[in-house]
C-alpha positions in Angstrom: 124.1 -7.0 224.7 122.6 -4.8 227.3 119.0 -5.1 227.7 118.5 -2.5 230.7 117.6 -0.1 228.0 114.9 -1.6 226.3 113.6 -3.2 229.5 113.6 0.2 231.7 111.9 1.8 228.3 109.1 -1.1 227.9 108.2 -0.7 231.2 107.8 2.9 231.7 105.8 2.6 228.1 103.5 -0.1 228.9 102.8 1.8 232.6 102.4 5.1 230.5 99.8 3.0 227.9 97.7 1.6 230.9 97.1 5.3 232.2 95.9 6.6 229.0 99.1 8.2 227.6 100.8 8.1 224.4 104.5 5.4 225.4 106.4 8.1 223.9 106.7 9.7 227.6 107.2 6.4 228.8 110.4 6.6 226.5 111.1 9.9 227.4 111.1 8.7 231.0 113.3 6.0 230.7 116.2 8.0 229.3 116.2 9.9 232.3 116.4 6.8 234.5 119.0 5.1 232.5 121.3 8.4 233.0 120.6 8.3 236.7 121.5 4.8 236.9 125.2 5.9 234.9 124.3 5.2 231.2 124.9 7.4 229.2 124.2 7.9 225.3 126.7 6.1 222.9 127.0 6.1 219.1 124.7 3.0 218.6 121.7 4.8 220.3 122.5 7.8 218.5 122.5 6.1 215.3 119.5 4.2 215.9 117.7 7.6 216.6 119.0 9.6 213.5 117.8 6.1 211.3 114.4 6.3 213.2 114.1 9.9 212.0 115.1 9.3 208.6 112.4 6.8 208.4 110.1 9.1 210.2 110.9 12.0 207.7 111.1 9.4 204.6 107.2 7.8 205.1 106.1 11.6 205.5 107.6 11.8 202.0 105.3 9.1 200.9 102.4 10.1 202.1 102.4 14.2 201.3 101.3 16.2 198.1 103.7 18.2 197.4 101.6 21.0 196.2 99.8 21.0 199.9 103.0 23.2 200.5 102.3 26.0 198.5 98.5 26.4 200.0 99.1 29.9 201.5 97.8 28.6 205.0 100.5 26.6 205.0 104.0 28.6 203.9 102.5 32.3 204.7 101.3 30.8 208.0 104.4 28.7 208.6 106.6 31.8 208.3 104.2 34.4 209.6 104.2 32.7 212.5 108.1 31.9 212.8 109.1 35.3 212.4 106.1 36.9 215.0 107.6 34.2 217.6 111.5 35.0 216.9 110.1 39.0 217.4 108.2 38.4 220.9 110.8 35.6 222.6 113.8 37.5 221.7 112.0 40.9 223.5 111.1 38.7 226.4 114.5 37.2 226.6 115.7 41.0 225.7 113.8 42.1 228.7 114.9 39.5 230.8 118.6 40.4 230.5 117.8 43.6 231.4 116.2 42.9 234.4 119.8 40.4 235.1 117.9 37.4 235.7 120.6 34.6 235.7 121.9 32.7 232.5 119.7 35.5 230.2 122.3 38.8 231.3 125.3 37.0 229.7 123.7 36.4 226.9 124.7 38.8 223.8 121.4 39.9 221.6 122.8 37.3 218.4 122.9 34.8 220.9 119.3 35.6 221.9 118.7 36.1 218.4 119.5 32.1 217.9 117.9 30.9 220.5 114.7 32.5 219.8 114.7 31.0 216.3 115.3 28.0 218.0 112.2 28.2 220.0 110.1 29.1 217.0 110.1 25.4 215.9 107.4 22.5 216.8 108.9 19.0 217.1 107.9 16.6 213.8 108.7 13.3 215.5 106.7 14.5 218.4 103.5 15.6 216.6 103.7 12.7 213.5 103.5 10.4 216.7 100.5 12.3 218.6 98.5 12.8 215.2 99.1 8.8 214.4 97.9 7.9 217.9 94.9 10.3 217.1 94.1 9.0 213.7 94.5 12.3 212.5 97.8 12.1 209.6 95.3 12.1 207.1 93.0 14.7 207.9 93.3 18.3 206.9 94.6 19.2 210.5 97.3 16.4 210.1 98.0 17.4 206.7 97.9 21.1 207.7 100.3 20.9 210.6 103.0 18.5 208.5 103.1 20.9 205.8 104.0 23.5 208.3 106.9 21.6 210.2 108.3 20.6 206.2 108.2 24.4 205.7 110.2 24.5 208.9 112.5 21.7 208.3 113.8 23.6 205.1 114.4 27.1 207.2 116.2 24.7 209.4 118.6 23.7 206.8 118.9 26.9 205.4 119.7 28.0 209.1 122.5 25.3 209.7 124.1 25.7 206.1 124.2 29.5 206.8 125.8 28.9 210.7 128.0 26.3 209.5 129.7 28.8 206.7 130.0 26.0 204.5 127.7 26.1 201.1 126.2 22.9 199.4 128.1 21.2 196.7 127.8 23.1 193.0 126.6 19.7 192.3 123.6 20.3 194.3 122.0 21.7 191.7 121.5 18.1 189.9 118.9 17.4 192.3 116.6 19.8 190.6 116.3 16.6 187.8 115.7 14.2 190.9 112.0 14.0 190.0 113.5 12.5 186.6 114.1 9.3 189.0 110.5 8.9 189.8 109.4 6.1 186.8 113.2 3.8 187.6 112.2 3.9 190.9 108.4 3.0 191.0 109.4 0.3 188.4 111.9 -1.1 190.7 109.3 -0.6 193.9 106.9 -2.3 191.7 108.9 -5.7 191.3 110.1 -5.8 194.4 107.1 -7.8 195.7 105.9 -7.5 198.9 108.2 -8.9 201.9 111.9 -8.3 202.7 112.8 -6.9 199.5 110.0 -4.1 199.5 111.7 -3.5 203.7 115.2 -4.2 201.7 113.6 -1.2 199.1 112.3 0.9 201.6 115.7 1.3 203.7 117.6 1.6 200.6 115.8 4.4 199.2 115.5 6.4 202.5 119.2 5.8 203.2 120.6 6.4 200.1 118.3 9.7 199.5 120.1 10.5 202.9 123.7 10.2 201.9 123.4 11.7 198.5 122.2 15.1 200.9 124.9 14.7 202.7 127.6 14.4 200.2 126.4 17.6 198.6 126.5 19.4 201.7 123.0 19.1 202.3 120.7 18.1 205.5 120.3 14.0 205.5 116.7 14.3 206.8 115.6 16.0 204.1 117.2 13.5 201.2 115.0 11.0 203.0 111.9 13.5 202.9 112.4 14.5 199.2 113.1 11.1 198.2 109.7 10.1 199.8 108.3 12.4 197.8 110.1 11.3 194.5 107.7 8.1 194.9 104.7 9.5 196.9 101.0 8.6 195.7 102.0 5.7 193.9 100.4 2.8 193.5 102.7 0.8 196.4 103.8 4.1 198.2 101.2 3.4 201.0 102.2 -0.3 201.1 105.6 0.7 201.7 104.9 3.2 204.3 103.2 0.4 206.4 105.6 -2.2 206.2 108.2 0.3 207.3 105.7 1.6 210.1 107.1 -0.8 213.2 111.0 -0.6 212.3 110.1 3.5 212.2 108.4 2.9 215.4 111.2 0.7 217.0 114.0 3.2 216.3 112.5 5.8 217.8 112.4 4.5 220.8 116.1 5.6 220.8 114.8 9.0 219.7 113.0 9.6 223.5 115.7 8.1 225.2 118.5 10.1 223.7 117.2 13.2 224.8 116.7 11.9 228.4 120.7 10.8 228.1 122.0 14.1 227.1 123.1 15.0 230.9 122.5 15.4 234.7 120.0 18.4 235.0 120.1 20.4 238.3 117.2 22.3 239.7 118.6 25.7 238.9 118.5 24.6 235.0 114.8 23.8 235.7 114.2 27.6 236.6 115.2 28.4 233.2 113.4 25.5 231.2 110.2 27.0 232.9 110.6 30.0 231.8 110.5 29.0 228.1 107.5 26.3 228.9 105.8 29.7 230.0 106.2 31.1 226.4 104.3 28.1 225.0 101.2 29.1 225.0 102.1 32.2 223.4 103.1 30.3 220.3 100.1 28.4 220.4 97.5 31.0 220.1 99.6 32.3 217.1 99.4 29.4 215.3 95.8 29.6 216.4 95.3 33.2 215.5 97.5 32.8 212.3 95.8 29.7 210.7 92.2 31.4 211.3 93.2 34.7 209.4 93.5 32.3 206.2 89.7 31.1 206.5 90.4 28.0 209.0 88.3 26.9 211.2 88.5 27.7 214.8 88.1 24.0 215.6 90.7 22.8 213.2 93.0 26.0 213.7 92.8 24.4 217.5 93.6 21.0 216.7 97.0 21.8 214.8 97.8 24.8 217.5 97.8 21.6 219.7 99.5 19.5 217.7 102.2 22.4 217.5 102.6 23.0 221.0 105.9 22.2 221.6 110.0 22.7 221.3 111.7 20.7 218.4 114.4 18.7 218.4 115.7 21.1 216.5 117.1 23.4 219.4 118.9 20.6 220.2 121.1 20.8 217.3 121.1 24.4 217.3 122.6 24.4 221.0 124.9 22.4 220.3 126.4 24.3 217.3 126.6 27.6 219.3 128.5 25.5 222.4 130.9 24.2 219.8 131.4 27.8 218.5 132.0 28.9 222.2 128.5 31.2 221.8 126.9 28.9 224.5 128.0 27.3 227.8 127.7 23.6 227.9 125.0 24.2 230.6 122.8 25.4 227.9 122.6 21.9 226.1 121.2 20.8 229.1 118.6 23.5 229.4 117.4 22.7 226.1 117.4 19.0 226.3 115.2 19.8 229.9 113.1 22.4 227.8 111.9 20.1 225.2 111.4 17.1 227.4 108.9 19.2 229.6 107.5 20.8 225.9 106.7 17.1 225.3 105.4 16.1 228.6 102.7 18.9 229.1 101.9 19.0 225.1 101.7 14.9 225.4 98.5 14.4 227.7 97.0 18.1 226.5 96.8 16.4 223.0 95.2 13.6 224.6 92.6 14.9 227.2 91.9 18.6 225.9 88.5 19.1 224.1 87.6 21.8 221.7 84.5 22.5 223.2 85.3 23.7 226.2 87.1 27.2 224.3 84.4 26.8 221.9 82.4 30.1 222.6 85.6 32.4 222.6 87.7 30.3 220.0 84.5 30.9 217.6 85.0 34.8 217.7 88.8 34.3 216.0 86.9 32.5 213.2 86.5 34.0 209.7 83.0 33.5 207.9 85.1 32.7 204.2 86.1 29.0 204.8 88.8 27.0 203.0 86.8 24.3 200.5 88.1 21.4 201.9 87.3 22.9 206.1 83.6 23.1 205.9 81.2 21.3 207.6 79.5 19.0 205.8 75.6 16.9 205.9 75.3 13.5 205.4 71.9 14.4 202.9 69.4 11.7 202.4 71.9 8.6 202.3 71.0 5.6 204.3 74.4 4.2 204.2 77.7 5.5 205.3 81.1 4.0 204.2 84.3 5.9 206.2 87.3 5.6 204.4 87.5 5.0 200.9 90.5 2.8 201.0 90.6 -0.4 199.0 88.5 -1.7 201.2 85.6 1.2 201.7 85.8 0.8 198.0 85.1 -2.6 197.2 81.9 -2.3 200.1 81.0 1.2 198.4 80.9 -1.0 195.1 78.6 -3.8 196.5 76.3 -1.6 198.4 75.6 0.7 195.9 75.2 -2.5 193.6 72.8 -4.2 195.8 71.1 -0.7 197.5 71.3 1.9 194.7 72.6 5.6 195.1 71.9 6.4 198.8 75.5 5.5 199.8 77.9 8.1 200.9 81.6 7.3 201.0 83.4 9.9 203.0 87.8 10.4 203.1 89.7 12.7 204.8 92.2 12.9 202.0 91.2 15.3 199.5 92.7 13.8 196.8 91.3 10.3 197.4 88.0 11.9 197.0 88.8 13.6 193.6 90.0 10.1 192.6 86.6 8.5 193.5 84.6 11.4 192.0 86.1 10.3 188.7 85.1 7.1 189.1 81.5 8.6 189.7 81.5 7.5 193.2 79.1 9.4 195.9 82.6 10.4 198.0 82.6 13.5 199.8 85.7 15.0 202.1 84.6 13.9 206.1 86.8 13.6 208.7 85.6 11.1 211.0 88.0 12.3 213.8 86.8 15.8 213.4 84.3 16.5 216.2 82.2 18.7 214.0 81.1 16.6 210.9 79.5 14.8 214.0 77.8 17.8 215.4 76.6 18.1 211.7 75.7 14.9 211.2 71.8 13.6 211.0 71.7 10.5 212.2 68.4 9.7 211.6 68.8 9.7 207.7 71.5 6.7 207.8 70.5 3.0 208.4 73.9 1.6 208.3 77.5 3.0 208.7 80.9 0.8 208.1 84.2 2.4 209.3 86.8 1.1 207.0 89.5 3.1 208.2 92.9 1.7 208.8 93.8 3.4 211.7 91.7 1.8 214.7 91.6 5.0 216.8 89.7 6.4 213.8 87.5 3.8 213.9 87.3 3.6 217.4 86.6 7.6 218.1 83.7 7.1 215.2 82.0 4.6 217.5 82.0 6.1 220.1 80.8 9.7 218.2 77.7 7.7 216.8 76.5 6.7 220.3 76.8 9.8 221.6 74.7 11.3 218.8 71.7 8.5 219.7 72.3 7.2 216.4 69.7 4.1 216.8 71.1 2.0 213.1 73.6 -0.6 213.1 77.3 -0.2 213.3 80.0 -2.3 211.3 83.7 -2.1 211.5 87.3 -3.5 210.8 89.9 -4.4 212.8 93.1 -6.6 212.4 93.2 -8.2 216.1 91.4 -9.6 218.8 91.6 -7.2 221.3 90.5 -4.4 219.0 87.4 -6.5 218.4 86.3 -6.5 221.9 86.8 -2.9 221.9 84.8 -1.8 219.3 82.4 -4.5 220.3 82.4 -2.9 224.4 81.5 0.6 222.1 78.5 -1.2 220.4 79.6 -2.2 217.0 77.0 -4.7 215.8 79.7 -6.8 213.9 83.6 -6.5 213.4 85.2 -7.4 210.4 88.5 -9.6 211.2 89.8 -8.6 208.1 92.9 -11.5 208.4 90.6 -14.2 209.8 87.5 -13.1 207.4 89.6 -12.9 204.4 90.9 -16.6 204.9 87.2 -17.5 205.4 86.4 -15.7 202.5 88.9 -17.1 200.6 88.4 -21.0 201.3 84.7 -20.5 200.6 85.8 -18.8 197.4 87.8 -21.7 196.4 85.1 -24.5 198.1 82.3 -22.8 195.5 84.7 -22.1 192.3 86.9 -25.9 192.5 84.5 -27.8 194.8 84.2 -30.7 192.1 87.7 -31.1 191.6 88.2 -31.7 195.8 88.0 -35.4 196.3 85.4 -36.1 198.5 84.0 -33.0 198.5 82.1 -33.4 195.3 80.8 -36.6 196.2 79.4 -34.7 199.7 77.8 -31.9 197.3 76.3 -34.7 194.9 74.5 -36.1 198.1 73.1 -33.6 199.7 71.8 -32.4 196.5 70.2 -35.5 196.2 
C-alpha cells in the first residue's frame, strides 16, 4: 500500500491548520505535489472521492427540510441568479473571442454557451466544508446557501441527461412513491442500534439510493441526496449523520487530491484560469444583490455570497463531456481543474478572514426594510439566563433552570424548526444564531446573569465566547466540549467552567448509581452507615 499520499496530504493539512486555514487546501495542495512527483489519479482514489461525495450529498439529505426548497429566496434566487451569470460570462467570453484573445476565438458560441453554464455553479463539497468549519450548517445562511446548490445539483442533472441524449428509465417514474419507503426504513434505522450496524445502515442506504439512480438513468449523487431526505428529521437521522461525519470526512480527502491529479498545468493555462477567477466577484455581488431583493439581510445575503464564491466541481464533469464529444480540447480539462483549484484557494481564507463590517455602510444600502421572519434581529428581553442550542442537551438544562429559576430563561436555535418544536412544548425558544455577528450587536448583556452554549459544533461555541467578551458582558460563562484541548480553549476565551460532556457524564453516572444502589455495594453501605453515625 502506498502511503505517499496520505502522508504528503496530512502534512500539507496539518501545516495549513497551524496557519489558520481550513486542511481542505492543505489537500488541495498535496494533489498537486503528488502529480509533480509522477502520481497520478487511479480508480481507487476516484472511487474514494465519488463515495466521499455521496456521503457528503447523503448527510445533507438528513439534515434538510425539504420544503426550505420551495422558499422563493431560495429556487427564484437560485435560478435568477444562474441564468443572469450564463447572460454576462457568455458576453464577456463573446467579447473576448472577438477581440481573438487565445483559447476564447476557437471557441464556437454553444461551446461558450456550456461553459458559461458551467461557471454559473458554486462548489457543494467546498462550501458544506467551509460552513461546518464555521459552525454555520445550521443557521439560516447555511440553510439558505444548501438549498441553493440542491437547486443547482438538480439543473445539473437535467443538464447532463439532456447532453448525454439518453432519457431516464420509464421506470423512473416509481420513485415518485419513494417517500412510501420512509416508515420500513426508520423502523429498520431504529433497530439498528447504535455502532457498526447504524455505519453498516448508513453506507447501505446512501449507496443503494445511489445505484437505484443510476440504474434508472439518473445522477448517483442525487439517489444518495433524496434518500437522505426519505429519512431526514427523524428521531436517529442526526445520530446517523454524526457517526458517518469522519468516514465523510476521510474520503474526501481524495476529493482535494483528485482535482490536483487531473494533469500538468503550464503557465499559459494559468492566463486563462485568471481570467475566470476575475469573473468571481461578479457572481458574488449577484447572489448578493439577488438574495437582498427577497427581504434578506445584507449581513446574511453576505455571508452565503461568501460561502458561494466559487467554481463547482461541476465544470469538471461538464469539460470532460464536451472533450469526449470533441467540443473541447484536452487542454481545457486542465483549465478547469486549474480554475476551480484557484476558486477554492482565494474563496478558502476570504471565508475565513473577511468580516461583514468592514462593507457594512455600503452593503446596508442593498438592504430591503421588509425582512424574512426568520432574518430579523432579535433582543434577548428581560431573561437572566441564556441557553444556545436547544439540542438534547440545551434541553434538559433549559428544563432544570427554568425548574429551579422560573421563566427568565431564553433558549435560542438556529434551526427554525427546532424552535417550533420547543414552542409546543411551551418552552421560551426563540430563532438566534449565535454565529451571526448581529444577534450580538443586538444583544443586551446586562439583562443576562448566565449563558450556557450547548451547541455541538465547538466553533459555535467557541465564536460565542469570544462574541460575549467583546460585548463587556461581565456574567459568567458555561460551555461544552468533548476534548481536552477544546477545554483549554474555551477556558483561554474566559469560560468560567466547561462541561466535559464524556468525562462529566461518567461522573454523573457513577454518582447516580453510588446514590440510587449505594446499600446494595458491599462495603459501601457499611462506609455510609458510619459516617452517618
Amino acid at each position: 500500500m502506498d502511503l505517499l499520499p496520505l502522508v504528503i496530504a496530512f502534512i500539507l493539512g496539518f501545516l495549513m491548520r497551524l496557519v489558520g486555514l481550513p486542511p481542505m487546501l492543505g489537500f488541495l495542495f498535496a494533489g498537486f505535489v503528488l502529480h509533480a512527483l509522477g502520481i497520478e489519479s487511479n480508480d481507487t482514489i476516484e472511487q474514494i472521492s465519488s463515495l466521499g461525495i455521496l456521503l457528503l450529498l447523503f448527510t445533507i439529505g438528513l439534515k434538510l427540510n425539504i420544503r426550505s426548497l420551495f422558499r422563493k429566496h431560495v429556487w427564484r434566487g437560485g435560478i435568477g441568479h444562474m441564468i443572469i451569470t450564463v447572460v454576462l460570462f457568455y458576453l464577456v467570453m463573446v467579447l473576448l473571442a472577438f477581440f481573438s484573445v487565445s483559447f476564447f476565438d476557437e471557441l464556437t458560441l454553444q461551446v461558450i454557451a456550456v461553459i458559461a453554464f458551467s461557471l454559473s455553479f458554486s462548489s457543494t463539497v467546498f462550501a458544506v466544508k467551509v460552513l461546518e468549519e464555521k459552525g454555520e450548517m445550521q443557521s439560516l445562511q447555511g440553510r439558505t446557501a444548501i438549498s441553493i446548490l440542491i437547486i443547482q445539483d438538480i439543473l445539473a442533472v437535467t443538464f447532463l441527461t439532456i447532453s448525454k441524449g439518453t432519457f431516464p428509465s420509464i421506470w423512473a417514474v416509481l420513485l415518485l412513491g419513494f417517500p412510501l419507503l420512509r416508515k420500513p426504513l426508520l423502523w429498520l434505522m431504529n433497530r439498528a442500534g447504535h455502532g457498526e450496524m447504524m455505519v453498516l445502515f448508513g453506507f447501505l442506504l446512501a449507496l443503494s439510493g445511489a445505484e437505484l439512480f443510476t440504474v434508472l438513468g439518473l445522477k448517483a449523487d442525487l439517489g444518495a441526496l433524496i434518500v437522505g431526505l426519505v429519512v431526514a428529521n427523524s428521531q436517529k437521522s442526526e445520530e446517523l449523520s454524526k457517526t458517518l461525519l469522519n468516514f465523510k470526512e476521510f474520503f474526501l480527502v481524495a476529493f482535494f487530491l483528485s482535482i490536483g491529479l487531473t494533469g500538468k498545468p503550464e503557465w499559459w493555462m494559468l492566463g486563462v484560469s485568471v481570467i475566470f477567477i476575475l469573473l468571481i466577484p461578479v457572481k458574488s455581488f449577484l447572489y448578493f444583490w439577488i438574495l437582498t431583493r427577497f427581504h434578506l439581510r445584507a449581513r446574511t445575503s453576505f455571508w452565503i455570497a461568501l460561502s458561494l464564491s466559487n467554481y463547482s466541481e461541476f465544470a469538471l464533469i461538464v469539460a470532460s463531456v464536451a472533450v469526449s464529444a470533441g467540443l473541447l480540447g484536452a487542454d481545457w480539462l486542465l483549465i478547469f481543474s486549474i480554475t476551480v483549484s484557484l476558486s477554492f484557494l482565494i474563496s478558502s481564507p476570504l471565508n475565513t478572514y473577511v468580516y461583514y463590517s468592514k462593507f457594512e455602510k455600503f452593503l446596508m444600502h442593498f438592504e430591503q426594510k421588509k425582512r424574512l421572519a426568520d432574518d430579523r434581529p432579535i433582543q434577548a428581553g428581560g431573561a437572566d439566563i441564556l441557553i444556545f442550542g436547544m439540542n438534547k442537551l440545551g434541553s434538559m438544562s433549559y428544563d432544570y433552570m427554568a425548574a429551579k429559576f422560573g421563566k427568565n430563561v431564553l433558549g435560542l436555535d438556529a434551526n427554525y424548526n427546532i424552535v417550533l418544536a420547543h414552542k409546543k412544548e411551551r418552552r421560551n425558544v426563540i430563532i438566534g444564531d449565535a454565529t451571526d455577528s448581529g444577534f450580538w450587536e443586538n444583544l443586551e448583556p446586562g439583562n443576562v446573569s448566565i449563558v450556557l452554549l450547548c451547541m455541538t459544533n465547538h466553533s459555535a461555541n467557541k465564536f460565542a465566547a469570544i462574541r460575549l467578551k467583546h460585548s463587556h458582558f461581565t456574567g459568567r460563562i458555561a460551555a461544552v466540549a468533548r476534548y481536552e484541548d477544546q477545554i483549554d480553549e474555551l477556558k483561554n476565551l474566559g469560560v468560567d467552567s466547561v462541561f466535559n460532556i464524556y468525562e462529566e457524564a461518567g461522573i454523573g453516572f457513577a454518582e447516580h448509581v453510588c446514590d440510587v444502589m449505594g446499600n446494595d455495594i458491599p462495603g459501601l453501605g457499611k462506609t455510609n452507615q458510619k459516617g452517618k453515625t
